[in-house]
Phi, psi and omega in degrees: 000125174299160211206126188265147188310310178218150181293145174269113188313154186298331184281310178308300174296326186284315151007280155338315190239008179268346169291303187281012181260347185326176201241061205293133156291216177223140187288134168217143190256134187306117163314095203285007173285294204251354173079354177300134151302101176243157159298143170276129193097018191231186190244131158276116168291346169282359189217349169075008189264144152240118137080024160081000149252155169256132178246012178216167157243124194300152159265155203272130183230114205262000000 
């Protein structure tokens, strides 16, 4: 088992991990249906289109 040679200072590991604890947003792309900001790979739920079909028909909210 590899075994490391000198301890690594405490500002190197919390370093370390204050990177990889970031927070990512998430990417999102404009609708060419609704004009809406969505996740990419999701159903625009305001217009019912994925990928340039419609696979729902929205309901109307009164």
């Amino acid at each position: 088992m590899a075994v490391p040679k000198k301890k690594h200072s405490k500002a190197r590991t919390r370093r370390r991990r204050s990177i990889n604890a970031k927070i990512k947003l998430p990417t999102l792309i404009t609708s060419p249906e609704s004009g809406e900001p969505v996740m990419r790979h999701h159903v625009d739920m305001k217009s019912g289109f994925y990928r340039g079909r419609q696979v729902f028909e929205p309901e109307e909210l009164e």
